[in-house]
Every structure is written in C-alpha cells, then in structure tokens.
N, C-alpha and C positions, 0 to 999 in steps of 0.2 A: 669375799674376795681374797682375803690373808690365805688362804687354804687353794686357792682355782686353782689348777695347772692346765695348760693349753699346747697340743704337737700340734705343727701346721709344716707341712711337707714341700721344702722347696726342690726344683732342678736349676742346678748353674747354665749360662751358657754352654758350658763345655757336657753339657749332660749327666751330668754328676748329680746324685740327689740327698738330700739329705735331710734330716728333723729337726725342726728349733724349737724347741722346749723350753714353757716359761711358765712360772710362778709365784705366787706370793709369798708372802713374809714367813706364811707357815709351811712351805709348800717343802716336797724334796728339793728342790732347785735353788730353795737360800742357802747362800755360801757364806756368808755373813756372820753367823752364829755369835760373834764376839763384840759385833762394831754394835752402834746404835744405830741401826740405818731402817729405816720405810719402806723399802721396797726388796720387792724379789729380787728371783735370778735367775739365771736362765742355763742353756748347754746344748749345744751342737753335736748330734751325732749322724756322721755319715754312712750312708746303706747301700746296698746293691742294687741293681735294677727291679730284681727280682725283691729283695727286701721290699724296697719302694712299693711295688706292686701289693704284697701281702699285708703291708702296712694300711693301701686304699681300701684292702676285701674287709680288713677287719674292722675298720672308722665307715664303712659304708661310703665310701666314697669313689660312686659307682662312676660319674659323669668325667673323672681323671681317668679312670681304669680305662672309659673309651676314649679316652684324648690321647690318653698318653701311653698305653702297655695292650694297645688291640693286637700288635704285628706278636705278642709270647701268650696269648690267653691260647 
C-alpha cells in the first residue's frame, strides 16, 4: 500500500476533465519528504478532451470512451 498509486479521471460540471492522482508514503505523489507523516499525496492534472479520451484507450476504459467521447471516435 506505501508504494500504490491510483489515476481516476474526473469531468467538472463545466465539462472540464481532469486526473487525480494518489499515493502512498512511497509513492511519487508524497510531498512530505521532511515531515513525519503516514500518508500519501496526491496532484491534480487537467487535460483536454482529447487527452481525456487517450487517457481512457490506454487504462482500457472502454465503457467511458462510449459514455463520454462517441460524438470524436
């Protein structure tokens, strides 16, 4: 669990989408490096439609690709 990291792809209301990126103690995402603290960390990075899209082909995440990006395949 120290080492996991996890991208889970969200869209805002406004259609905007973007990646939230989280992991443990040992993961790239602890920012911590100095404190004593247990837990991970995380980081938001916002992407284009088309990013969004390329991001579902490559995590296999085919069942969004038809929900969400049928009208640019």
């Amino acid at each position: 669990m120290f080492r996991r990291e996890v991208e889970t792809l969200y869209k805002t209301a406004k259609g905007n989408y973007f990646i939230l990126s989280e992991g443990g103690l040992f993961s790239q995402y602890y920012s911590s490096r100095d404190a004593e603290t247990w837990y991970g960390g995380s980081m938001i990075r916002p992407l284009t439609r088309q990013e969004a899209l390329c991001w579902c082909e490559e995590t296999g995440n085919f069942e969004i690709i038809d929900d969400q990006f049928s009208s640019i395949r």
